[in-house]
N, C-alpha and C positions, 0 to 999 in steps of 0.2 A: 145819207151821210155814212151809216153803217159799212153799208155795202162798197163806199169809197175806203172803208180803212182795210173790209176784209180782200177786198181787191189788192192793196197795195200787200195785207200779210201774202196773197195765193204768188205776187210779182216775187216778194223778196227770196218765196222759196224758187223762185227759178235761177237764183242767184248764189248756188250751190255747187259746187267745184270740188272732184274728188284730189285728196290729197292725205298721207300719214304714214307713220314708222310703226314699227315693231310688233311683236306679236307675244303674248302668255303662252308658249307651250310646256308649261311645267305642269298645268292642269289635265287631269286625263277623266272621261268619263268612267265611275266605278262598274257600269256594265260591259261595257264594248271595248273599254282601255283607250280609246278615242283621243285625240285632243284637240281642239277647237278650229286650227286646221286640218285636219283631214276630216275633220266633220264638214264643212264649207265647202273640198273639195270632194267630196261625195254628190254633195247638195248638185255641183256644176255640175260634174257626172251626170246624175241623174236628170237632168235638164238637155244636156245636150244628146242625152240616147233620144228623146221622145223624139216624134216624126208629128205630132200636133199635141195640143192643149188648149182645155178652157176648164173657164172656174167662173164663178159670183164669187163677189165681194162689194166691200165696205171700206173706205178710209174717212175715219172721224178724229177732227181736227180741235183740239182745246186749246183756249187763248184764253192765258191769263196776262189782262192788258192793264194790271193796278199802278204799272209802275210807268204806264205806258207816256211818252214824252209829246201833247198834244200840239203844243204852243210850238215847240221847235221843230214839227213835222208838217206841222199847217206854216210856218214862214217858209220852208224850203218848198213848198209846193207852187207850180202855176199859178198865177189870180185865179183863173177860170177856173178849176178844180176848189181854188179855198171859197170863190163865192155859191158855190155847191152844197156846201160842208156845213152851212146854217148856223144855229147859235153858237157859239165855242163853249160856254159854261155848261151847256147841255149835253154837245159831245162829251166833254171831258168827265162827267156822270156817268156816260152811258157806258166810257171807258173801264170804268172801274169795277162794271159787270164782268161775269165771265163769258166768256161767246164761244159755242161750238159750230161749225161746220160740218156737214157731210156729204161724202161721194156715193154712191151707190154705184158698181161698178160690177162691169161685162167683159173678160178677156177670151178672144180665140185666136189662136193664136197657128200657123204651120209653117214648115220650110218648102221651100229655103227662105223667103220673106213676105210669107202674107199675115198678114193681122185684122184685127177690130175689135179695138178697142171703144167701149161704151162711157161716159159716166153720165149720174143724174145729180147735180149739188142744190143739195135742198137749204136754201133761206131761210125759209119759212114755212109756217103750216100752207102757206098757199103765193108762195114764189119759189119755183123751181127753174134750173138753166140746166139742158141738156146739153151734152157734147158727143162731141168722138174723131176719131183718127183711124183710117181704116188703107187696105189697096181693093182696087177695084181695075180692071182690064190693066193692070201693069202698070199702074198708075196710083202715087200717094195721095192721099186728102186729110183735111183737117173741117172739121165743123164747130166753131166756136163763134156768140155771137150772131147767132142765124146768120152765119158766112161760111160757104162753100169754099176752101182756097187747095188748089194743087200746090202740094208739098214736095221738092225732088229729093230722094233719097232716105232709104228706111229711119235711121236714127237722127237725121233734122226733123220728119215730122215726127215721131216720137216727140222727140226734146222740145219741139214747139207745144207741147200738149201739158208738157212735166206741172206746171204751176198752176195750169187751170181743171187740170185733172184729182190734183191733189195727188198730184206724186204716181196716181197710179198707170201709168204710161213707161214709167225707168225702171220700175224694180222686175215686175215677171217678165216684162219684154226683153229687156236686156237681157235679163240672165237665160232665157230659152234661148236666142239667136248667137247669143254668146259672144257679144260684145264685149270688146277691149275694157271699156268704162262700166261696164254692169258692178254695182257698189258688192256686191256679197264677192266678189273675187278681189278686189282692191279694199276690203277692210281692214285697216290696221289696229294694233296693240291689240289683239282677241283673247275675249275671254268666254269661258264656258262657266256661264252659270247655274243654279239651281233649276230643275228640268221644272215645268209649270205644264197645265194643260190647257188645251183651245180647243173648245166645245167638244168636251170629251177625249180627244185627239193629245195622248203625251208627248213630250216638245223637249226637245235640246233647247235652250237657250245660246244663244252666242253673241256679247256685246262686243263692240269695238268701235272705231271713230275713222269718217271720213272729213274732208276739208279743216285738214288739221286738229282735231279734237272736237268736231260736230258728233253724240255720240247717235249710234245706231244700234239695234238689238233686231235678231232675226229668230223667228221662234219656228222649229224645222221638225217636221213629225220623228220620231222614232222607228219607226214600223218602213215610211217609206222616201224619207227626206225629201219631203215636200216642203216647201215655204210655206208653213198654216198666217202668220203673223208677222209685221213688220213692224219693228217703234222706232220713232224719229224726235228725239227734243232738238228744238230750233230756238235762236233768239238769244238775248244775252252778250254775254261774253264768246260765244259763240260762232257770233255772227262778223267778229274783229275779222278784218281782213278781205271780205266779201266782197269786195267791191276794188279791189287790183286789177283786173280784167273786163272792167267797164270802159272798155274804150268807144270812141265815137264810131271809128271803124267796125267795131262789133255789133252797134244800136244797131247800124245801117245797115248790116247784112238780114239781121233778125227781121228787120218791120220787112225788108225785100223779100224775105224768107216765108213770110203769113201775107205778102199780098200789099201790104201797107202805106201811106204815104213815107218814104224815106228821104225826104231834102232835109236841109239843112236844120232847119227850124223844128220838124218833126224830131228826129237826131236828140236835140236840145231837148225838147221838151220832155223826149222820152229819159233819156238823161237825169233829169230833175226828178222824174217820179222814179226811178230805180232806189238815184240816192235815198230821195224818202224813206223809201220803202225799207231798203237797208237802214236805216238811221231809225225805224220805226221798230224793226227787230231786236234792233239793240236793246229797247224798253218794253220790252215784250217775251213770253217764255209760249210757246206753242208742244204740244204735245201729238204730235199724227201717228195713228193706229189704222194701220191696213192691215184687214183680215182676209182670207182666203178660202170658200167653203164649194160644194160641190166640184171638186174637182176632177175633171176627168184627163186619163191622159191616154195619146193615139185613139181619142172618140172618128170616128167615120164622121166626117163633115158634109152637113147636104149641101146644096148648090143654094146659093146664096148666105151665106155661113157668115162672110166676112162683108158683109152690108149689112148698115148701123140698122137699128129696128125702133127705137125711141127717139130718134130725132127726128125732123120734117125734112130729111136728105131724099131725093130722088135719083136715081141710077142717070148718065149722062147719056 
């Protein structure tokens, strides 16, 4: 039952859509004289000179689900899915805990578009699901699911990846290839807060909001404007509007996109568990923290670089 709610939080976050105004440049950094955009636009900069990149990291995901709406999330779902879901007085106990997730994650990344990306999201002390998204001979894949599926084109498999990755698929990918939609170039109302440190490493902070007032914080070395940190609150008041762009025409392309059954009925049903799942965020507040460590940039990549290494994928 668990693993059904925190599937539906890992769905709602794919259901995230960049949008927002305005920007704070009245603030300026007391060392550099900086102000929170041309900090952001350093950041790009600095992203788009590299010729390769990789880093380890972490996104750890907190759910606080007290407020969480059990009854009206189990009516809108499937039968099939609610007779999964076991006792409801007991779910709705287990609701009121706090639940954390984690990713453990691998980025390498070169141009013009190759990648591989890793993650491992650990359940439990002893249930773990591996993934990843990688190119291999000129060709996208996606491994989720113990399923192999060809992906065409760099940022559909990416963005297939977004929600089960725990986000970490959109943020450094995008911004190195330099994608239109990469969130740190489309963040609005920016502000520059008080500098904080990450694991040693002093940090610009820069908060601001995509998909209308979703807020975001990017925490960006000092020294060499690196992305050390990423914070995402999700859920709430937040989440109003998510669901404008759930057409049936878009289900269809997505399940045809991973391989999927896409008729009619699949469509539907996928439909049903999006809304949930948005309707789920509503009564729910998530906290995602993706951190950034070993980072290397223009590393020599050996020959096999970009072939996943903790998953059960085999070369074609």
């Amino acid at each position: 039952m668990l693993q059904t709610i925190k599937q539906i939080v890992l769905t709602a976050v794919v259901l995230v859509v960049v949008a927002g105004c305005g920007d704070s440049e009245s603030q300026k950094d007391k060392e550099t004289g900086l102000g929170p955009r041309e900090i952001a636009n350093k950041v790009i900069a600095c992203y788009a000179d590299m010729k390769t990149y990789s880093s380890d990291g972490d996104t750890v995901s907190d759910m606080d689900m007290s407020n969480f709406d059990m009854q009206g999330v189990l009516e809108s779902m499937p039968e099939d899915v609610q007779n999964n879901m076991g006792d409801l007085e007991k779910a709705k106990l287990q609701m009121l805990k706090q639940m954390t997730l984690k990713h453990t994650l691998r980025i390498t990344l070169a141009r013009p578009e190759q990648f591989c990306i890793e993650w491992l999201q650990e359940i439990s002390d002893s249930v773990k699901m591996a993934g990843a998204t990688w190119t291999e001979k000129g060709k996208n894949y996606l491994f989720i699911a113990d399923k192999k599926r060809e992906i065409n084109g760099t940022q559909m498999a990416l963005g297939s990846a977004t929600g089960v990755s725990g986000r970490a698929v959109n943020n450094i990918p995008f911004l190195f290839f330099g994608f239109s939609s990469n969130l740190l170039g489309v963040l609005q109302q920016l502000t520059l807060l008080p500098s904080e440190t990450v694991e040693g490493d002093d940090c610009y902070v820069l908060s601001g909001t995509v998909n209308s007032g979703l807020p975001l914080t990017y925490l960006i070395s000092r020294k060499d404007y690196l992305v050390r940190r990423i914070r995402q609150n999700i859920g709430g008041d937040s989440m109003a509007g998510n669901n404008e762009n759930l057409t049936d025409a878009s289900l269809k392309e997505g399940l045809e996109v991973i391989g999927e059954d896409a008729s009619e009925e699949s469509v539907s049903k996928m439909k049903m568990q999006m809304e949930a799942a948005a309707k789920a965020m509503k009564h729910m507040k998530v906290t995602m923290t993706e951190t950034h460590r070993n980072i290397m940039i223009n590393p020599d990549l050996a020959e096999g670089a970009f072939l996943p290494v903790q998953t059960a994928v085999t070369s074609d």
